[in-house]
Every structure is written in C-alpha cells, then in structure tokens.
N, C-alpha and C positions, 0 to 999 in steps of 0.2 A: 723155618719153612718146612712146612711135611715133603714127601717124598713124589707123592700126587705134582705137588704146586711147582716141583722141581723138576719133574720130566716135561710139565707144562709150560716152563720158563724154555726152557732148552729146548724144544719142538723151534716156540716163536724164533727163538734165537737161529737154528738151524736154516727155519724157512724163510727169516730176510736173510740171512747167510746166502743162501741157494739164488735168491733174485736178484742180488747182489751182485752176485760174481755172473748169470747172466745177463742181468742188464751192462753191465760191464764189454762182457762176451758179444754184445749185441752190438753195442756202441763202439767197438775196436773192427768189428766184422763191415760195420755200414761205415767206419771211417772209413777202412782198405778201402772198399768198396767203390767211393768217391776218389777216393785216392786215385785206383786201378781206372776209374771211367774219366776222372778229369772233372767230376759234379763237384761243383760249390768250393773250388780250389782254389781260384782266382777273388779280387775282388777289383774291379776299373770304378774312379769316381772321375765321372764329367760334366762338362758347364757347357749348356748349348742354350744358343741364339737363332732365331729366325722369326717366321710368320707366326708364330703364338706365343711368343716371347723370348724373354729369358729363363733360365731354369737350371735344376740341378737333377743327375739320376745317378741309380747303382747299377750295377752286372755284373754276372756271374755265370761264368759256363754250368750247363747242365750238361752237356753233350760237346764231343771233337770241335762239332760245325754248328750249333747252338746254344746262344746267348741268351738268359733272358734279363731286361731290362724294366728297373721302376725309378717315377720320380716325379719332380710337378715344377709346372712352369707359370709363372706369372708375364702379364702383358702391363710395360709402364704406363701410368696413368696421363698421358697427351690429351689436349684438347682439340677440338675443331670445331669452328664455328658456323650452324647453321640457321639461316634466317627464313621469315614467314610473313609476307607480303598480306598488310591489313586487306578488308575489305568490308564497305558498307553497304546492305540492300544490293549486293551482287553486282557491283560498281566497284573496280579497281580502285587502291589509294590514291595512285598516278597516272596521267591519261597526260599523252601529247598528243600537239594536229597534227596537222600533213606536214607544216612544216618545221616539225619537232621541236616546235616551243609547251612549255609547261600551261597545263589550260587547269582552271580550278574546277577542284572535285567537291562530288558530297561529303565526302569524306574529308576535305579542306574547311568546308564550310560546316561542318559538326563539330573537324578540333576545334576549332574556336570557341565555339559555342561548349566543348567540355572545357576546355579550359576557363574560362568563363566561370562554369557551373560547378565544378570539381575541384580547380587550383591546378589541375595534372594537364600536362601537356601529351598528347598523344602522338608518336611517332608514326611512319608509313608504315613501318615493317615491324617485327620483335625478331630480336636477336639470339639464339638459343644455343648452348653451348654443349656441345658431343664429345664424351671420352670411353675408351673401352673400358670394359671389368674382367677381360677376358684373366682366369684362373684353371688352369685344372691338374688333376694327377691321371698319370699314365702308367699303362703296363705293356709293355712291348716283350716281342719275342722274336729277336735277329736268326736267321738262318744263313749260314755261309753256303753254298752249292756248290763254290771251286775251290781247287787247293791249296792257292795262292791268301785265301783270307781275304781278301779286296774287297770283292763285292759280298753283299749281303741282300736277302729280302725282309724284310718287318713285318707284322700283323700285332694289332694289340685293339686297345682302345684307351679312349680319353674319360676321363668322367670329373666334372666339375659343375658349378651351379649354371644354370639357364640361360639366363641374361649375361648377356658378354658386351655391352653397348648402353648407355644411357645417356640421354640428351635431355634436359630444362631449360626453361629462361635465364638467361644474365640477371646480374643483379640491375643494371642500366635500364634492365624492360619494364623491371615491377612495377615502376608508375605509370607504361603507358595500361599494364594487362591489369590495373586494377581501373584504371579510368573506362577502359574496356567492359568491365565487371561490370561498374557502378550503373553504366550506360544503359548496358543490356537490360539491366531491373529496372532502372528506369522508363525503358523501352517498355518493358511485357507490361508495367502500371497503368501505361500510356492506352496500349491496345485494348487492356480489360476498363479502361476507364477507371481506375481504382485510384486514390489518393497514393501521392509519393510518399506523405507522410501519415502517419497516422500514431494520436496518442489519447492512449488511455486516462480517460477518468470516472471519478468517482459518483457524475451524476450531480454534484452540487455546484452551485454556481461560482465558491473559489475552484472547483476541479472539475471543470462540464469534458474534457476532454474536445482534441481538434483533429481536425481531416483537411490537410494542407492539399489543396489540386493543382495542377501548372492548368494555365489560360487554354483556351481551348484551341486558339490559333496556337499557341506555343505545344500543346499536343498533339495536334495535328502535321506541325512539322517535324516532331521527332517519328509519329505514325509515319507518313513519307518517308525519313531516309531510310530506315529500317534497321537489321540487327548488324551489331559489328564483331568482324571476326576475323578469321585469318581462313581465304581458301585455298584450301591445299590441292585440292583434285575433283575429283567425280565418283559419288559412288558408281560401283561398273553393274551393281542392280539392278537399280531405280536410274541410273545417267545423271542425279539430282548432283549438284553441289555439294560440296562435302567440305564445311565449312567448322573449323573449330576455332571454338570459343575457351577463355582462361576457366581452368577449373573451380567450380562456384565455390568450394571449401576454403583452399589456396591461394587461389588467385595466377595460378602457375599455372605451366603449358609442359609437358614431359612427354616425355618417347623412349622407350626401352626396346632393346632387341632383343630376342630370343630365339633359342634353339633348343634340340636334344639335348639334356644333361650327360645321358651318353653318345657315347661319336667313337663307334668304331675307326680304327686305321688301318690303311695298307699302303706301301712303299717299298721302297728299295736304297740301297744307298754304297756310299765308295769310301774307303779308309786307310790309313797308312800311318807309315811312322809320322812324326812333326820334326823331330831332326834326326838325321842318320845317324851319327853319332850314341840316341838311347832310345832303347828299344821301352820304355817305361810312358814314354810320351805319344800320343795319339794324335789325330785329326781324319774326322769324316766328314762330308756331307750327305745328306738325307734330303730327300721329297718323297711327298705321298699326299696322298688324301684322307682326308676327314669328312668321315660320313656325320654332317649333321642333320642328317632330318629332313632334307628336300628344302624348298626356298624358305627363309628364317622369316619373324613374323617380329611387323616395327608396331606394337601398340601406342598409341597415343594414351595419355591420360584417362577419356572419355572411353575407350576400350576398345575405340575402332583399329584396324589391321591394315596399315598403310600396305603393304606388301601383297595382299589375299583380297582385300575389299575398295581399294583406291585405285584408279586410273588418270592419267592423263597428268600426273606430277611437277608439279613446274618448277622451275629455281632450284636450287644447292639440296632441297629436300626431295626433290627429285631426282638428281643424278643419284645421291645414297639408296633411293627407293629402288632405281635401277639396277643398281651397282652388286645391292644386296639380292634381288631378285633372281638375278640374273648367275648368282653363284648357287649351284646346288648342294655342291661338297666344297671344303673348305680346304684352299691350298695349304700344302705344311714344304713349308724352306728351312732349312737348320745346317747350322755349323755344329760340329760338338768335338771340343778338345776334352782329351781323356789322361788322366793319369793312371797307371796301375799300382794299386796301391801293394797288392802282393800276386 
C-alpha cells in the first residue's frame, strides 16, 4: 500500500471514528434528556371496550401531564335483522278492513299467479340482514390538567375504511327477490309488447326461429298490476315513491352505511388504580365524540341515499334511517384497563 493510499485509509478511518463517538454523544445526550423530561420512559399496554368496540393501544409519556396514545379497535360482527315490506303497482302486500280482517291484494293475486309461472313462492316482505364492519386505528393525545392524574382531556383522531354497516338479503329471501326479478322483465315485455321469449334462427325451416307472446288478456293483466318492489319511502324531490327493486345483476337487495374515513375525537375521561394494593394496574373510563362527517349516508344497491334523499321511512328500515340521521357525531363509551409494562 503506498503512502498516499495510507493517509487515505486513516482519514476514512478517523472520520467514522469522529461520527462514531458523536452519534454516540448524541444518543446518550437525547437519552438524559428523555430521562431528565420523563419522554418515552414509560410504556402502559391496554384492552378497552365500549361504543366502537374492542381494541388494543400503547402510551407513553412525552411530557409530566401528557400521554400520547396509539391503537385500533375492531366492532364484533352481530347481526340484526331488517325487513322491506313488498309492493305491487303502489298497492301494499297486506291491506285490512275496518274490521281488521285480512282482505286479498294484488299482490295475493300475482303470488299465485308467479308461483304458477316461476315455481317461486313470493313472500309479503324480504327479510335483510344488518351487521357492523366498524374498524379503525387511533391516535390520541391525553392531557392531565391536575395534579392528582385523575382526570384527563383526549383529542386525536380515528381513521379506518368508510363503510362501518352493511345489510343484504337472507339466504330465505332469494327466491322470493329473484321471482321478483323474473316478474319485473316480464312486466317491461308485457308494456313494450315484446315477445317473453324469443329464439334465434337460422332462417331454414328445421331453424325458422320463434317469438313466444303471453295471450293478450293474460298481458294485459300483468300491464294492470304493475311493477313489484319493496317501498321504502318517498323521494323528498319529486314526493314520487321510491320504490326498490332486487338488483338486475344479482338478484340481491344491499345497504351500506358510510362515513368520513377520518373522524376526528375529542373527550375527556377519569382513571385510577384497579386495586390498591398495585400501582401497575389501571382502569379509566372515557367519553367523547367522534366527528364523523355530519349525518352518515345508507346507499342502497341502486345508489340511492336512504339518509339525504328518502322521507317518510317506514318499518324497522325506518327507525335505523332515523336513528342514523339523527346522530351527527358518533358517541365514544369505553372502559380501558391498563397494565404498565415498565
């Protein structure tokens, strides 16, 4: 090695030498430093319960009287079941008299006639089935403001996917909401005068091809009842009906709810030992709010907005219509037992 290549060797060598020992120096200095302030000395892991589920977070003092907190909570998947009251030509499924006996509908008088036609029995209502998806990660930041440690204030936010609700058909409904389907094409055939069937051929007389038509009486009674579907409201536009029908791909009837992805928080909350005895073990409780977004929005399948474009809601899809409406921010209840891990 020349003489050159050897003061060049020992330069480098010098000068990670030198970063060395301060990165070092830097790294003992920001230890104290956290040390002396009480940052990142601690470390609490806890399991909290409430209004947006279950969950897990971490904390860690940055400050005497300031926490900050991460973690994420999942909502178990529960069902609830919400039903959608048929309707034919704007004629309820079930209609009583005065004096509350059952009197027959159009809509009596078509099952039959699908069942008949289809094989499918068509029910009054379809039955739809509601569970949360509620998911999200948080980051909170506790402030203590007295010297007791007791009380605390929070601010942070939530951030998780959209949709925190979705509702479908049962598996029980699929035969009435495809009999429903079948109807309806049948139905628009009927109006346009168009063959129910129709098959292609080749022009020769083994394949001349056929155009199957229902009787013209028997079209003209499916023209009378009219379309079948399930009304749910009114648009608050037009005042029109607002009437959904299974979706022509699937055959299915779904409802998603959604929100802000992010949902600022703000709270407060009260904490304490869990037994006197170890100072190791926690429990608080918290409330606050969650800003999501002002009133959350129920799309159906077909993309209408139960929530922003539907009035006058009736039955079980209506009290949730309401229910959801009618909350602007989203309550937050929680328990949270804490261990300190160091």
């Amino acid at each position: 090695m020349t003489i050159k290549m050897k003061k060049i060797v020992l330069a480098v060598i010098a000068a990670v030498t030198v970063n060395l020992t301060y990165a070092q120096s830097a790294a003992q200095r920001g230890s104290q430093w956290r040390k002396d302030n009480g940052v990142f000395q601690n470390l609490d892991v806890s399991l909290t319960v409430g209004t947006t589920g279950i969950g897990i977070d971490v904390a860690s003092r940055v400050h005497e009287n300031v926490q900050l907190r991460m973690g994420y909570e999942y909502m178990p998947r529960f069902k609830a079941g919400i039903y959608f009251p048929v309707e034919v030509g704007g004629e309820p499924a079930v209609a009583y008299d005065e004096q509350g006996n059952r009197v027959e509908t159009r809509f009596d008088r078509l099952s039959k006639m699908l069942t008949e036609l289809t094989g499918f029995k068509v029910e009054d209502e379809v039955k739809m089935v509601g569970k949360p998806t509620v998911n999200n990660f948080k980051f909170l930041v506790d402030v203590f403001p007295f010297k007791n440690k007791h009380w605390h204030i929070t601010g942070g936010f939530y951030w998780g996917a959209s949709q925190f609700a979705y509702a479908e058909n049962s598996t029980q409904a699929m035969t009435s909401l495809l009999a429903v389907s079948m109807y309806n094409q049948i139905y628009e055939k009927c109006v346009a005068d168009e063959p129910i069937i129709s098959i292609e051929g080749d022009g020769t007389a083994q394949n001349p091809g056929m155009n199957v038509f229902l009787t013209e009486a028997y079209r003209q009674k499916i023209v009378n009842y009219g379309r079948m579907g399930f009304h749910v409201g009114d648009n608050k536009d037009s005042g029109e009906p607002y009437i959904m029908e299974p979706d022509a791909e699937s055959g299915m009837v779904k409802v998603r709810a959604k929100s802000n992805s992010f949902k600022p928080y703000l709270g407060f909350g009260y904490g304490g030992k869990l037994m006197k005895s170890r100072d190791d073990w926690k429990v608080s409780f918290d409330a606050g709010m969650m800003f999501w977004g002002g009133t959350p929005h129920l799309y159906t399948h077909d993309g209408t907005d139960l929530t922003h474009d539907v009035e006058n809601i009736t039955g079980k899809v209506g009290d949730w219509a309401d229910f959801l409406g009618g909350i602007k921010v989203y309550p937050v209840l929680q328990v949270r037992f804490t261990k300190s891990i160091f």
